[in-house]
C-alpha positions in Angstrom: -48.3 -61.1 -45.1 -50.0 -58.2 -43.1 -52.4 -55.8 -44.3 -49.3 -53.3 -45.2 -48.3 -56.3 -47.2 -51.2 -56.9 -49.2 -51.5 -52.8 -49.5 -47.7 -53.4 -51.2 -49.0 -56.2 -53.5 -52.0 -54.4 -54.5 -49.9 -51.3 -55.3 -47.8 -53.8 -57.2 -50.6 -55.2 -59.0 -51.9 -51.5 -60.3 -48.4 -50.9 -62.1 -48.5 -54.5 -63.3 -51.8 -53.6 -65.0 -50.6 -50.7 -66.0 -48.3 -51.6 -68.3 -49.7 -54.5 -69.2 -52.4 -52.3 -70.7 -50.4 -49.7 -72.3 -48.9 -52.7 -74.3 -52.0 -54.4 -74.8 -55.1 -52.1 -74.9 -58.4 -53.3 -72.9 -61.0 -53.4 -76.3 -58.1 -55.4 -78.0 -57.7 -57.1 -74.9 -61.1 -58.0 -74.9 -61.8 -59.1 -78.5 -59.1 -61.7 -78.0 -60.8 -63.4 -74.7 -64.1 -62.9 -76.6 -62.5 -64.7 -79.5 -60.7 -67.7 -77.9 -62.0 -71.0 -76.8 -64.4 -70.9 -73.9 -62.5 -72.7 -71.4 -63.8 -75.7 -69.4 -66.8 -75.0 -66.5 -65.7 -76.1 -62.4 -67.6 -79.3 -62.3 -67.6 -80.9 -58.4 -68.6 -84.2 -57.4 -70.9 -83.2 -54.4 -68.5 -84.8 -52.6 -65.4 -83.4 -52.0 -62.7 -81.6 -54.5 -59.5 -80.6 -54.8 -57.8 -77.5 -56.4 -54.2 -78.1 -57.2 -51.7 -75.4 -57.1 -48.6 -74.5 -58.9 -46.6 -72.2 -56.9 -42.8 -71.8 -57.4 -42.2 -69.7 -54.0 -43.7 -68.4 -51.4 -43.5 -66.0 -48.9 -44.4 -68.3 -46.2 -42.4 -71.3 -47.1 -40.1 -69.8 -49.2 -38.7 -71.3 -52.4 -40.7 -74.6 -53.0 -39.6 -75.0 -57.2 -37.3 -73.7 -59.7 -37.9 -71.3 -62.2 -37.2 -74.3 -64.5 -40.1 -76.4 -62.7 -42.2 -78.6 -65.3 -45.5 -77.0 -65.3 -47.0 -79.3 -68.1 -46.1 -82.7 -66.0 -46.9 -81.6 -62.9 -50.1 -80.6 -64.4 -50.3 -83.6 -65.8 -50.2 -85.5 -62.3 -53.1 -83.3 -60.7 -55.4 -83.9 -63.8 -54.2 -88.0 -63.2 -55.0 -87.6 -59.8 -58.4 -86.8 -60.2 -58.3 -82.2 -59.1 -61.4 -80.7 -60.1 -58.8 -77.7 -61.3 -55.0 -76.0 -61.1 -54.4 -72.7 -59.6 -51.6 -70.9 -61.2 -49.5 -68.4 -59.4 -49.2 -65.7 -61.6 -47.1 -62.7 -59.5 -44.1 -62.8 -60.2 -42.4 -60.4 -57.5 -43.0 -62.5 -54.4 -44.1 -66.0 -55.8 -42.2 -66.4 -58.8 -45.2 -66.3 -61.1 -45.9 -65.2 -64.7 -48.6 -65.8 -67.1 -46.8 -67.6 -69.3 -46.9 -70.5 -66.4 -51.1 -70.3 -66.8 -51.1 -70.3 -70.5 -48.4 -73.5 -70.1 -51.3 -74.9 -67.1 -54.1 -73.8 -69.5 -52.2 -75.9 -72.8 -51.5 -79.2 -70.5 -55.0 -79.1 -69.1 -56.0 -79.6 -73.0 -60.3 -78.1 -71.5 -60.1 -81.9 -69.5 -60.7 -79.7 -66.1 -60.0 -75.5 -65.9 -57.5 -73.7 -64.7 -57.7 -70.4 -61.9 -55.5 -67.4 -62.3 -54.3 -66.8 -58.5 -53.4 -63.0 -58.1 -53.6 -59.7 -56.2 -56.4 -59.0 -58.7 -57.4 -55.4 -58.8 -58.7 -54.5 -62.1 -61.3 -56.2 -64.6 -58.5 -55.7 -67.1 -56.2 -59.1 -65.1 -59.7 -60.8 -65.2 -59.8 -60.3 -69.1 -56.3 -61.6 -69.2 -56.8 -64.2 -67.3 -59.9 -65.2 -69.6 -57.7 -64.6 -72.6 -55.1 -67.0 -71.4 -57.5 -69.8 -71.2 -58.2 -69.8 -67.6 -61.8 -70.7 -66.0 -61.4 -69.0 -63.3 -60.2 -66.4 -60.8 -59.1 -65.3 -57.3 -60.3 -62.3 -55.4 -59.3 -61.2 -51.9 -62.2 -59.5 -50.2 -59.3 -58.0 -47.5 -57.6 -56.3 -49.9 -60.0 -54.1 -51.8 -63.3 -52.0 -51.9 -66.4 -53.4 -52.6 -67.0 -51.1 -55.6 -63.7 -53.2 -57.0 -64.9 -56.2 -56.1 -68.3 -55.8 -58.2 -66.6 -55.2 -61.4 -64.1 -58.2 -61.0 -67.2 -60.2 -60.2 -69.0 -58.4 -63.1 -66.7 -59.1 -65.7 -66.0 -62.8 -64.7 -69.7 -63.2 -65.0 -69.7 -61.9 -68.9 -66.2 -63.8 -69.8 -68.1 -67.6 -68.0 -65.2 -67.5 -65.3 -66.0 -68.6 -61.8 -64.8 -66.5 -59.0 -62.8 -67.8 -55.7 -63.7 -65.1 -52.7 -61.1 -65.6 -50.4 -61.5 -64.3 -46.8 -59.3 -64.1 -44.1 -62.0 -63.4 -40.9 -65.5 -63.4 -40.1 -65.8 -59.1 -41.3 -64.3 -60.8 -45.0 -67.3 -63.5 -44.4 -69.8 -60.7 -44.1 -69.0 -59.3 -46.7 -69.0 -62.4 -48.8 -72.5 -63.4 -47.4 -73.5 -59.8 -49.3 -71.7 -60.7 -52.6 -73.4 -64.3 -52.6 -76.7 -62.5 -52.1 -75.9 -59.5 -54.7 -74.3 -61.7 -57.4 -74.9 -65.7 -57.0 -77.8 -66.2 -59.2 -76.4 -63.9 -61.7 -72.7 -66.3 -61.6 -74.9 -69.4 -61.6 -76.9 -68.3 -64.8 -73.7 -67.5 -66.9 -71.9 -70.7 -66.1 -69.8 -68.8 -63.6 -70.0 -69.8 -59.8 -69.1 -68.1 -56.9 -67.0 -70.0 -54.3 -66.0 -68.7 -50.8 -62.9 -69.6 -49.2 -61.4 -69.1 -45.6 -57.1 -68.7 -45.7 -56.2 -69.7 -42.0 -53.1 -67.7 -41.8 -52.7 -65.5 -39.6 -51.9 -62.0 -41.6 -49.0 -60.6 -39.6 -47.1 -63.9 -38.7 -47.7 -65.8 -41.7 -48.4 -68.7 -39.7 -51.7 -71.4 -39.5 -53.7 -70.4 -37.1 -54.8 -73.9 -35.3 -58.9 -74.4 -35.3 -59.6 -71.6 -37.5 -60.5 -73.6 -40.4 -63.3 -75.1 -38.2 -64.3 -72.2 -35.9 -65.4 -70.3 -39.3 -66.6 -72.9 -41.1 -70.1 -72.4 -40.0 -69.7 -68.4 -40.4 -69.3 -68.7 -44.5 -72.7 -68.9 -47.0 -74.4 -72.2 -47.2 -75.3 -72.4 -50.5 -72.3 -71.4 -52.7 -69.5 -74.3 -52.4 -66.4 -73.5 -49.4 -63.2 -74.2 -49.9 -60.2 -74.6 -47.1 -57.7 -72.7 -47.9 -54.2 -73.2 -46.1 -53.5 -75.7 -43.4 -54.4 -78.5 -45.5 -51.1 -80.9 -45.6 -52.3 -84.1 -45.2 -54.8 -86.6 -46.2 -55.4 -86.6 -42.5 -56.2 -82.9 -43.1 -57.9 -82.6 -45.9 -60.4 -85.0 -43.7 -60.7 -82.8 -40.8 -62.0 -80.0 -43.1 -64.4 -82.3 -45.1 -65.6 -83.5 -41.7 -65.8 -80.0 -40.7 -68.5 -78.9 -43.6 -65.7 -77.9 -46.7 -66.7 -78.7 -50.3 -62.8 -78.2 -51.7 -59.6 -77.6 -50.5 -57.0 -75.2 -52.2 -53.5 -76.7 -51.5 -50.3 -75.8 -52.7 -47.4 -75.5 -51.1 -48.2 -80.0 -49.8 -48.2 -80.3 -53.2 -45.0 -78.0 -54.4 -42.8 -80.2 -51.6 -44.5 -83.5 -52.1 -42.2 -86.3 -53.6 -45.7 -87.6 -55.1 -47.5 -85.0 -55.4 -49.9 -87.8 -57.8 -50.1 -90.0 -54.5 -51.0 -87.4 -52.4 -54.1 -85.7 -54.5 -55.5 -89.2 -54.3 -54.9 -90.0 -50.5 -56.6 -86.4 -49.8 -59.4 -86.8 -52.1 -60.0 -90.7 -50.4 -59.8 -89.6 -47.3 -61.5 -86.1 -47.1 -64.7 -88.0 -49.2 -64.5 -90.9 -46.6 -64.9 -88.4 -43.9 -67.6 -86.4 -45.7 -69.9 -89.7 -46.1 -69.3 -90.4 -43.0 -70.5 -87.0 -41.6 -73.2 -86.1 -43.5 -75.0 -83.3 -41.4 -71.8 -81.5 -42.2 -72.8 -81.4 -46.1 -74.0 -78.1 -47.5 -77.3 -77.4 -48.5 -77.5 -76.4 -52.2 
């Protein structure tokens, strides 16, 4: 995943939205999210949270699930397990995705906890489908476009109530997301829509986790919006070396995708990161 590949998934994206929007125009588009059901708001413990993923492949790990995976039971199991929400893969060239598996996510969910749309997002008109299909929430990867781009995802979560995951990569993506927290946090916060700011620790040419970054950085990302680990979390022995290390959430997927019981290990994460968190409280984030 280097920055030619995210170039290639963004160029990917564009066409996606493309057509999506020549066979499904953006006012009609719009008056459907409008007209659905608000979907369920983020709600976190203060302690620590977990966002379950569903993710049939990936280029990292390669195939982790069938395309005849279960989406409604394992979605069941997360929402058992106590996840505070379910990302759903929804690129289908490189991770086996579709939006069809985030309206199933969305339907099993049943507004107990929300869902977030996980993309190479480029355009406000995936943010209004994501919004249309249910979902609470969406990802953004600061690496990957301008900031002009980034404003009107952010702008048009913050009128459709969806709360935005910033994901960054390096400390010039945490600068950046320091600027967006300042430009656009309040704003989120008043419409029911927060922003959160996570750190993926792979390494964008090798694929691979980088050892340490998840803690090097930790201190680098805003202090008053909730961070989230993103990558590297395996383990309930990981998720409470990132808790320990200041983290409000954890995204984790692929764990999860290869887990025998993936129930069993949402709960052994969640235990163990919120042990370490009350146990290393000048680590919390100020709010």
């Amino acid at each position: 995943m280097s920055t030619d590949f995210l170039a290639g998934m963004a160029a990917s994206s564009r066409a996606r939205c493309a057509a999506a929007e020549r066979a499904l125009p953006r006012a009609e588009l719009l008056r459907r999210a409008h007209a659905s059901a608000p979907p369920p708001r983020l709600v976190l413990t203060g302690g620590f949270d977990l966002i379950a993923e569903v993710k049939l492949r990936s280029p990292a790990a390669g195939q982790l699930k069938g395309l005849d995976e279960n989406v409604v039971g394992r979605v069941g199991e997360y929402v058992a397990a106590g996840a505070a929400a379910v990302s759903v893969l929804t690129e289908p060239t490189r991770f086996d995705g579709s939006m069809q598996h985030l309206e199933l996510a969305v339907r099993a969910l049943a507004g107990r906890i929300p869902a977030m749309r996980k993309d190479f997002l480029v355009d406000p008109y995936q943010v209004i489908e994501a919004r249309a299909a249910g979902a609470g929430g969406v990802l953004v990867i600061l690496r990957m476009l301008q900031r002009p781009e980034i404003e009107a995802l952010l702008a048009t979560a913050a009128e459709l109530g969806l709360f935005v995951l910033l994901e960054a990569f390096g400390e010039e993506d945490i600068e950046l997301a320091h600027d967006l927290v300042r430009a656009h946090a309040a704003r989120a916060r008043a419409a029911g829509a927060p922003l959160l700011v996570g750190l993926n620790c792979r390494d964008l040419v090798t694929l691979q986790v980088v050892p340490g970054r998840l803690e090097q950085l930790a201190a680098r990302l805003p202090a008053d919006v909730p961070r989230v680990a993103e990558s590297g979390v395996a383990s309930a022995a990981d998720a409470a070396r990132v808790a320990a290390a200041g983290y409000d959430l954890a995204l984790v997927g692929s764990a999860l995708m290869q887990a025998a019981k993936p129930l069993a290990l949402v709960g052994d994460m969640l235990h163990a990161a919120r042990a370490a968190k009350r146990a290393a409280p000048a680590a919390r984030v100020a709010r």
